[in-house]
C-alpha positions in Angstrom: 46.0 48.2 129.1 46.7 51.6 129.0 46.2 53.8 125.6 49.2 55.0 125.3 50.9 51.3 125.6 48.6 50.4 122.8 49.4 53.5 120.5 53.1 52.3 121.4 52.6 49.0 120.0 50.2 49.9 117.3 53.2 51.9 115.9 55.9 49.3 116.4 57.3 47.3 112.8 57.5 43.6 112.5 60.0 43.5 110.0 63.3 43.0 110.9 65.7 44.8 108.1 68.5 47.5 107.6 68.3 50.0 110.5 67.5 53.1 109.5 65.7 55.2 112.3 62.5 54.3 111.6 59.7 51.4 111.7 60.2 49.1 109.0 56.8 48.1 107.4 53.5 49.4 105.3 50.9 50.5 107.2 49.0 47.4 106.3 51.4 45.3 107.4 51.9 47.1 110.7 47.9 47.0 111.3 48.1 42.9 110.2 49.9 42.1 113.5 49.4 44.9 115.9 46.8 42.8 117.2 49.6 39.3 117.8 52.3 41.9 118.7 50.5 43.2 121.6 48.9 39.6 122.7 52.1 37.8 122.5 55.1 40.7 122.1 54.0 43.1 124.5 56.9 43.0 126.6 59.3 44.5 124.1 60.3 47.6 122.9 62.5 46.8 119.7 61.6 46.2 116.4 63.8 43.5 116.3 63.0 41.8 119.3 59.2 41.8 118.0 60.0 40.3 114.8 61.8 37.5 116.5 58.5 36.8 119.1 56.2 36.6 116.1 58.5 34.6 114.3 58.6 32.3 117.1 55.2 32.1 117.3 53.9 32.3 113.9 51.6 28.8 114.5 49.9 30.9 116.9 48.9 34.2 115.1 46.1 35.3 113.1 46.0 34.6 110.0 46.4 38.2 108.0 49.9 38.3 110.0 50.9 34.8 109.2 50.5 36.0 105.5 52.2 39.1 106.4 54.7 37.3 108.4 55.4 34.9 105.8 56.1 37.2 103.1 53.1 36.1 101.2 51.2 39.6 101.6 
């Protein structure tokens, strides 16, 4: 993988919310599931669409993006 794929991913939001220009997301929460978003989301590009993949894969993640994932961090 190259770096600058994984900087892309490391700086894409999980969230799904109001648009407004930017990531959605703390830091913390961002750095929960860069890890799931680029093993099982790497394909996309959209905050949006990311959400959605982890959502629909949230029995498969780790466990601090679960939480995160889950609303319960």
């Amino acid at each position: 993988m190259t770096r600058a794929f994984v900087i892309a991913i490391a700086s894409i939001v999980i969230f799904s919310g109001a648009a407004s220009g930017q990531h959605q997301g703390t830091a913390e929460q961002q750095r929960a599931c860069r890890h799931d978003a680029t093993r099982f989301c790497r394909y996309m590009n959209d905050d949006y669409a990311i959400a959605n993949c982890l959502r629909a894969n949230i029995g498969r993640l780790r466990t601090e993006c679960r939480q995160v994932m889950e609303g319960r961090r």
